[in-house]
C-alpha positions as CSV (number, residue, x, y, z in Angstrom):
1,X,-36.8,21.8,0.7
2,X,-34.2,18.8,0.4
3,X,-32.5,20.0,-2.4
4,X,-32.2,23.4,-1.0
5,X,-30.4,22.2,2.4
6,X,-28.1,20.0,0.2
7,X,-26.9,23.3,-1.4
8,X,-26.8,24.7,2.1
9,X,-24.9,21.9,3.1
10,X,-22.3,21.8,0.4
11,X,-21.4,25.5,0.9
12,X,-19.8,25.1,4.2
13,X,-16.1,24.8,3.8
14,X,-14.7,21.7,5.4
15,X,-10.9,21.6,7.0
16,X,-8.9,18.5,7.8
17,X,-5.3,18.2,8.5
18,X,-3.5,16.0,6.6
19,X,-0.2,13.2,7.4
20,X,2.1,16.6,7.1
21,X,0.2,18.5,9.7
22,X,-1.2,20.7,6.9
23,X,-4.8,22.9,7.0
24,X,-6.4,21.5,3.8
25,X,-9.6,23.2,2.7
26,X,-12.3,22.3,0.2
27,X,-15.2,24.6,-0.6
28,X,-17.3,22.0,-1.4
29,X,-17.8,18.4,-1.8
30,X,-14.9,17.5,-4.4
31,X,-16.1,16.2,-7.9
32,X,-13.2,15.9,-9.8
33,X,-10.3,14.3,-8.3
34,X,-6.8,13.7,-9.3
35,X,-4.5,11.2,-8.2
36,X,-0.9,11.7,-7.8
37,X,-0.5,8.2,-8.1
38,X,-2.8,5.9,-9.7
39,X,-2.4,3.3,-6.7
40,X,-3.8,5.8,-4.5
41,X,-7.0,4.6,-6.1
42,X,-7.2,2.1,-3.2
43,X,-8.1,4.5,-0.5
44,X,-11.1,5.7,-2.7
45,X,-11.8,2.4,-3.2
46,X,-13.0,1.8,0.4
47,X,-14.8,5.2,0.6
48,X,-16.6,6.1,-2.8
49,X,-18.0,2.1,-3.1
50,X,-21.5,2.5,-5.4
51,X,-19.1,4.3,-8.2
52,X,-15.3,3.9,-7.3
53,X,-14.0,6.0,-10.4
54,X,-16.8,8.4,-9.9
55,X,-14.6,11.4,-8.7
56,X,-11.4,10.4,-11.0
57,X,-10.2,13.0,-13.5
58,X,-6.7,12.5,-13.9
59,X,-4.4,10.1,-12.7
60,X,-1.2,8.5,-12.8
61,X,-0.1,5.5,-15.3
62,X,1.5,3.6,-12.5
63,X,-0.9,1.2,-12.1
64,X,-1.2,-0.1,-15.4
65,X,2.6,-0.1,-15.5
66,X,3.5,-1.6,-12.5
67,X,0.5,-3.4,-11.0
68,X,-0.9,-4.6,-14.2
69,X,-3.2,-7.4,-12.9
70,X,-5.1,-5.2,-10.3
71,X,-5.4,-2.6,-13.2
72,X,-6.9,-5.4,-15.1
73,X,-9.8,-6.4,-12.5
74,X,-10.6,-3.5,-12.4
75,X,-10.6,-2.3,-16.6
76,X,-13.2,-5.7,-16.6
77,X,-15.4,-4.1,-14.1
78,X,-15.3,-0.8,-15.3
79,X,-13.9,-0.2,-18.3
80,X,-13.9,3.3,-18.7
81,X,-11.3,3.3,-16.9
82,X,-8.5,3.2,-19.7
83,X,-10.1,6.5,-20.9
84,X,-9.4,8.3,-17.4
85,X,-6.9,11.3,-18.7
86,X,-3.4,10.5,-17.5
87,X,-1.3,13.3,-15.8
88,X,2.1,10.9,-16.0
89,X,3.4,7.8,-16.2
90,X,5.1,6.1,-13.0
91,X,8.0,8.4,-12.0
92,X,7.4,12.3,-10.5
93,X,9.4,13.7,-13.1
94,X,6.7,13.0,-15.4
95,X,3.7,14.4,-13.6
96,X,3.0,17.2,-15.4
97,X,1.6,20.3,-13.4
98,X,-0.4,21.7,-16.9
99,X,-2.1,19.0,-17.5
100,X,-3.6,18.4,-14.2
101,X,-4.7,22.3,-14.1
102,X,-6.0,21.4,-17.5
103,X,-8.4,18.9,-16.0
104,X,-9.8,21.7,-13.5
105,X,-9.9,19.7,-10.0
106,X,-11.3,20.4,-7.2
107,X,-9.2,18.2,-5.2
108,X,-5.9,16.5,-5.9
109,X,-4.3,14.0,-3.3
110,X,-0.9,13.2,-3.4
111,X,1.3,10.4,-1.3
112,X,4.4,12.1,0.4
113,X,7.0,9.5,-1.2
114,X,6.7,7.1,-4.3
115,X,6.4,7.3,-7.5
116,X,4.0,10.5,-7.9
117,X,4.9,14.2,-7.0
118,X,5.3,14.2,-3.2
119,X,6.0,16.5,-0.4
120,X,8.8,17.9,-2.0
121,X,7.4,18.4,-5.5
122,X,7.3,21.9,-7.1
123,X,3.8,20.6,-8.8
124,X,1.7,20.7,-5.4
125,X,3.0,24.3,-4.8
126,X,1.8,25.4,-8.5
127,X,-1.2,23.9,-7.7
128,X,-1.5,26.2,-4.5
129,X,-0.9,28.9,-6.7
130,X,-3.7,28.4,-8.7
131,X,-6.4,27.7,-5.8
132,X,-6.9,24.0,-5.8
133,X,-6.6,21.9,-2.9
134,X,-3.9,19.7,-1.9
135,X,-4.4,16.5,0.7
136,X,-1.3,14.5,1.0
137,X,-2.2,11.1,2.5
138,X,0.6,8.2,3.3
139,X,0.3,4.4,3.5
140,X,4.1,3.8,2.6
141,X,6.6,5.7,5.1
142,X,4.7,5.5,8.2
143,X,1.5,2.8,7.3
144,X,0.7,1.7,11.1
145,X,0.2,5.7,11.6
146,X,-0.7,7.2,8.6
147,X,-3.6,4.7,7.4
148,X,-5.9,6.3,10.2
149,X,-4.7,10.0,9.6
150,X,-5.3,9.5,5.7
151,X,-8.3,7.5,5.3
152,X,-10.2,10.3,8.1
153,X,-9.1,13.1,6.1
154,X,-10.3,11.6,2.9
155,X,-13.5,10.6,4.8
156,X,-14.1,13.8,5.5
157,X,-13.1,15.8,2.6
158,X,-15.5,13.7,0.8
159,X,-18.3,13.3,2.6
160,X,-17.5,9.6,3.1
161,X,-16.6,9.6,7.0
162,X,-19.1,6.8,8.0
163,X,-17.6,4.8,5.3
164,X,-14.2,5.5,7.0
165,X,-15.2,4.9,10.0
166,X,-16.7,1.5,9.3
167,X,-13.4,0.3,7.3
168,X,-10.9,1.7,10.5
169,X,-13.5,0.4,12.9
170,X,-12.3,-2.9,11.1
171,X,-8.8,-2.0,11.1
172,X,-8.0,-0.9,14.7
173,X,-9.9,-4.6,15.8
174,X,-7.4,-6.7,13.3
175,X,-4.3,-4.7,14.3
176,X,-4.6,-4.6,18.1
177,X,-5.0,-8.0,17.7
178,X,-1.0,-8.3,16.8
179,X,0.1,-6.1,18.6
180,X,-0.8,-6.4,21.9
181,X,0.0,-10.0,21.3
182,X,3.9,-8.8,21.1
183,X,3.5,-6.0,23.2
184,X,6.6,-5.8,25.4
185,X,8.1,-8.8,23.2
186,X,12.4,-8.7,24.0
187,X,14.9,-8.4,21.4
188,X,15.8,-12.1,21.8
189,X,12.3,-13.1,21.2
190,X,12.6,-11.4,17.8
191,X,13.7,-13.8,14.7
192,X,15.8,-12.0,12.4
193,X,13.8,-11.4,9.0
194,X,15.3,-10.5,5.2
195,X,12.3,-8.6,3.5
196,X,13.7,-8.2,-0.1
197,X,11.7,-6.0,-2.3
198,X,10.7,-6.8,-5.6
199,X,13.1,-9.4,-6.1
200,X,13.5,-10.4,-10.1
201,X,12.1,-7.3,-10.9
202,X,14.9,-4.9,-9.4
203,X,18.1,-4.6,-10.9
204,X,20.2,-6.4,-8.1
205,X,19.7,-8.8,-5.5
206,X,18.9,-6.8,-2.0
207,X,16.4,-4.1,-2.4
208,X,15.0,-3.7,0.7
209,X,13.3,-1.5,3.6
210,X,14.7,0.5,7.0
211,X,13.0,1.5,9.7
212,X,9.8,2.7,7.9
213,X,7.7,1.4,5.4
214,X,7.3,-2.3,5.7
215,X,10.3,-2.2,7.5
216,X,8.3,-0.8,11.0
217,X,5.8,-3.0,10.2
218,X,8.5,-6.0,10.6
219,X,9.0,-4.6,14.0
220,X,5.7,-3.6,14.9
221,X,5.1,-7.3,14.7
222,X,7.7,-8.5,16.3
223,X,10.6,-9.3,14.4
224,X,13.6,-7.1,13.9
225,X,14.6,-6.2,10.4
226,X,18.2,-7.7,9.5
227,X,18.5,-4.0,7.3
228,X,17.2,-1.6,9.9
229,X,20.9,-0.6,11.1
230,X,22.2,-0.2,7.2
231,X,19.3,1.2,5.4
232,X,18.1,4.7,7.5
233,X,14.4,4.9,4.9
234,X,11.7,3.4,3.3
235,X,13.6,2.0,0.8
236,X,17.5,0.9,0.2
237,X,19.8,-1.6,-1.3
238,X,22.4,-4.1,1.0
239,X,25.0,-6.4,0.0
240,X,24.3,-10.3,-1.2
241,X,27.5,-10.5,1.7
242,X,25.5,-8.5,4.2
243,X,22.5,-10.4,4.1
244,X,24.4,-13.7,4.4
245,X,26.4,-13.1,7.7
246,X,23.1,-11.7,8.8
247,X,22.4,-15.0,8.6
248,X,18.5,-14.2,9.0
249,X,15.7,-16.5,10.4
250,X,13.0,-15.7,7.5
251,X,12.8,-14.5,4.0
252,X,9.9,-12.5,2.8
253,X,9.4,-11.6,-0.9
254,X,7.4,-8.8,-2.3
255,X,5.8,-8.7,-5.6
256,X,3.3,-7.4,-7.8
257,X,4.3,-9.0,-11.8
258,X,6.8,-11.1,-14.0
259,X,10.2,-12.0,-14.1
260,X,9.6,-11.1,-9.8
261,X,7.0,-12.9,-7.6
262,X,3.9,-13.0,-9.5
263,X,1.5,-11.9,-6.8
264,X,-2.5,-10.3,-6.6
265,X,-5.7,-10.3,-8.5
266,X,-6.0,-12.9,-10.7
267,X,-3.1,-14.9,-9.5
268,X,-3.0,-18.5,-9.0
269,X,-1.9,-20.4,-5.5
270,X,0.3,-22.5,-7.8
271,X,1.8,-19.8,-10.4
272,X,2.4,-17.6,-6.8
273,X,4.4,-20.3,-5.6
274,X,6.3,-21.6,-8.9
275,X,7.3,-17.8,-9.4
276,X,8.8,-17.3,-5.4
277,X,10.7,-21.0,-5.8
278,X,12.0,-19.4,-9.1
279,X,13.2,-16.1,-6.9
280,X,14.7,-18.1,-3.8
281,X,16.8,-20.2,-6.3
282,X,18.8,-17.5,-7.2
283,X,22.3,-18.4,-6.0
284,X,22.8,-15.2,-4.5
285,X,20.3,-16.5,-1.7
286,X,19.8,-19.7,-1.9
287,X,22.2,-20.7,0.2
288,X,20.1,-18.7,3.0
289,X,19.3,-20.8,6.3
290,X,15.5,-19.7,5.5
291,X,15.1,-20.9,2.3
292,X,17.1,-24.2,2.9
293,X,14.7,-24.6,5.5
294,X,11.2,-23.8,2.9
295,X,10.8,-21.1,5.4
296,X,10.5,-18.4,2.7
297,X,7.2,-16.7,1.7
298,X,5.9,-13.9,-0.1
299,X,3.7,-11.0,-0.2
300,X,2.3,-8.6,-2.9
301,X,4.2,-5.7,-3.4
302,X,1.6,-3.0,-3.2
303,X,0.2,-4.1,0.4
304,X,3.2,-1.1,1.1
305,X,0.8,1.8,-0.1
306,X,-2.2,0.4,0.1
307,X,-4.8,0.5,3.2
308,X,-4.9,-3.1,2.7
309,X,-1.8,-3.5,5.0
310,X,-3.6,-5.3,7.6
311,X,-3.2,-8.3,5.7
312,X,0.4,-7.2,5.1
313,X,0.4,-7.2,8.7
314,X,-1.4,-10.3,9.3
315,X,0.6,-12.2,7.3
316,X,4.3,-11.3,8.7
317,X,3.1,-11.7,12.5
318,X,2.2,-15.5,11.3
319,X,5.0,-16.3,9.8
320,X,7.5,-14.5,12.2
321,X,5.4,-15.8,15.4
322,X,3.6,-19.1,14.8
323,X,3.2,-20.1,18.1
324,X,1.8,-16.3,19.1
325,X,-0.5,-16.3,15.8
326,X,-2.1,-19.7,15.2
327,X,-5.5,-18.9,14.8
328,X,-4.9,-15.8,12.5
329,X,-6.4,-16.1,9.2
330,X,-5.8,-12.9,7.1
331,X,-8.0,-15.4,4.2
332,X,-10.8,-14.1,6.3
333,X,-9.3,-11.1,7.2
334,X,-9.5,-10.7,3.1
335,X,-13.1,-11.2,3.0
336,X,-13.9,-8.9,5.4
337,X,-12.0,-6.7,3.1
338,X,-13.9,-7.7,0.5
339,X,-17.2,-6.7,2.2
340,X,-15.8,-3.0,1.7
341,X,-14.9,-2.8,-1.9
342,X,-17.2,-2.9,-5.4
343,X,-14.5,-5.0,-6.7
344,X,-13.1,-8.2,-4.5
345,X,-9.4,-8.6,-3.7
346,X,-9.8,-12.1,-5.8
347,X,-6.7,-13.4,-6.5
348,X,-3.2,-15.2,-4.3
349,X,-1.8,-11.8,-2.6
350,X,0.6,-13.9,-0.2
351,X,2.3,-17.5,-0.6
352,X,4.4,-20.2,1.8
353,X,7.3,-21.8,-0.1
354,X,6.0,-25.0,1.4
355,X,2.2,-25.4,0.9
356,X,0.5,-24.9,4.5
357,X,-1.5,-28.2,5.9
């Protein structure tokens, strides 16, 4: 009698909407999943605990390629990991459309901007074409929206919504926290605050965020983003000159792996630190009032796709508002994290120039 409502159950259809206002449909409980990106694989993380790669048929290579540490933690956990078919490497042009129909999903989930085929992709309407389903989640553009919009459509498409539910539950309590805490905060309250991406690592000096990505979250807690008038996306470049006059109040780092900020699982406090001093002596910004100062500090790079933002979050409110955010700790923010996941976030994912008393 069980096993005959189970196969009841699973021939209902079930409907979400996903971050694009899209009617996505699955027949069934999905059993083979492919990821548009392999960082994606945090999302699943949180929902499919007992057996995180469970659902995993194809993926991307971008974790392996550009998150190499967290791909690591995870290969010693689970090692059949490195035999997960790959569907491209870590650009969209190499996502191939054949080999993910070759794979026969029943579900693939795409970001919509990043390294893997996004809204605008050709590959999620020959997918269409041939029948499979196509969710398109979003923790980068708009993350203080999109986390909840993605993570209750991937609940639900995979019969994992009380697993959602417990992890947003979490997540709604940690960010109202900050933000009512600045709510109605006036622009000359708000320090001025650099947030160079994936400095060593990109080509030039001054990759940074607009108005989205970690860009809103800069202003969602409370600062105001020096590149916000100059740089209209997620992601843009600005001069070594512009950022100077701009004569900001705080630098923030991101990074994820060498010659950058060496940041995430694994990492030591003191190998986090000795790579961001490296960084801020750069004499395109050392002469910054911030780093003068030792007020320069630095985040992993993949807290901007990743659910995990909260301590993204956590971490720019306290250093952009000390006074406000004194008895925020996003180190046991982390282990409520932790609490979520088969494998622990075990490792220095943010670090002070100046070692905190």
């Amino acid at each position: 009698m069980a096993a005959w409502l189970g196969m009841v159950g699973s021939a209902h259809a079930v409907e979400v909407t996903d971050v694009l206002g899209r009617k996505v449909e699955v027949a069934a409980q999905p059993k083979r999943v492919v990821l548009g990106e392999g960082r994606l694989f945090f999302a699943l993380a949180l929902l499919d605990r007992e057996a995180p790669f469970g659902r995993v048929v194809g993926w991307q290579n971008d974790m392996r390629l550009l998150d190499p540490h967290t791909y690591e933690a995870y290969a010693k956990q689970y090692p059949a990991i490195a035999d997960i078919p790959l569907i491209g490497q870590a650009s969209e042009q190499s996502v191939s459309a054949e080999q993910i129909l070759a794979l026969k999903p029943d579900l693939a989930i795409f970001s919509i901007a990043g390294e893997g085929p996004t809204q605008h992709s050709p590959v999620a309407d020959l997918l269409a074409q041939a029948g499979i389903p196509v969710l398109f989640i979003d923790f980068r553009v708009h993350p203080l929206k999109n986390t909840r919009v993605s993570l209750e459509a991937l609940g639900r498409l995979l019969g994992r919504e009380q697993q959602a539910q417990e992890y947003l539950s979490f997540y709604d309590r940690h960010l109202a926290r900050v933000t009512d805490a600045v709510a109605g905060i006036q622009d000359g309250e708000r320090p001025k605050v650099f947030l160079e991406l994936l400095p060593g690592v990109w080509q030039a000096p001054g990759h940074t965020t607009g108005k989205s990505g970690l860009g809103s979250v800069l202003e969602a807690v409370g600062g105001r983003n020096i590149a916000a008038g100059v740089v209209p996306g997620a992601l843009g470049d600005v001069s070594v000159e512009y950022v100077l006059t701009a004569d900001p109040d705080i630098y923030i780092a991101t990074g994820n792996r060498a010659p950058g900020v060496l940041l995430g699982a694994g990492v030591d406090e003191k190998t986090a630190r000795d790579s961001l001093l490296k960084i801020t002596a750069r004499p395109e910004f050392a002469p910054l009032r911030p780093v003068q100062a030792g007020e320069a500090h630095a985040l992993w790079h993949d807290f901007y796709n990743s659910p995990f933002n909260i301590l993204a979050i956590e971490n720019m409110a306290r250093w952009i508002h000390p006074e406000r955010f004194a008895d925020l700790d996003p180190e046991a923010t982390m282990a409520e994290i932790n609490r979520f996941l088969a494998v622990d976030l075990d490792g220095r994912y943010w670090v002070d120039a100046q070692p905190q008393p």
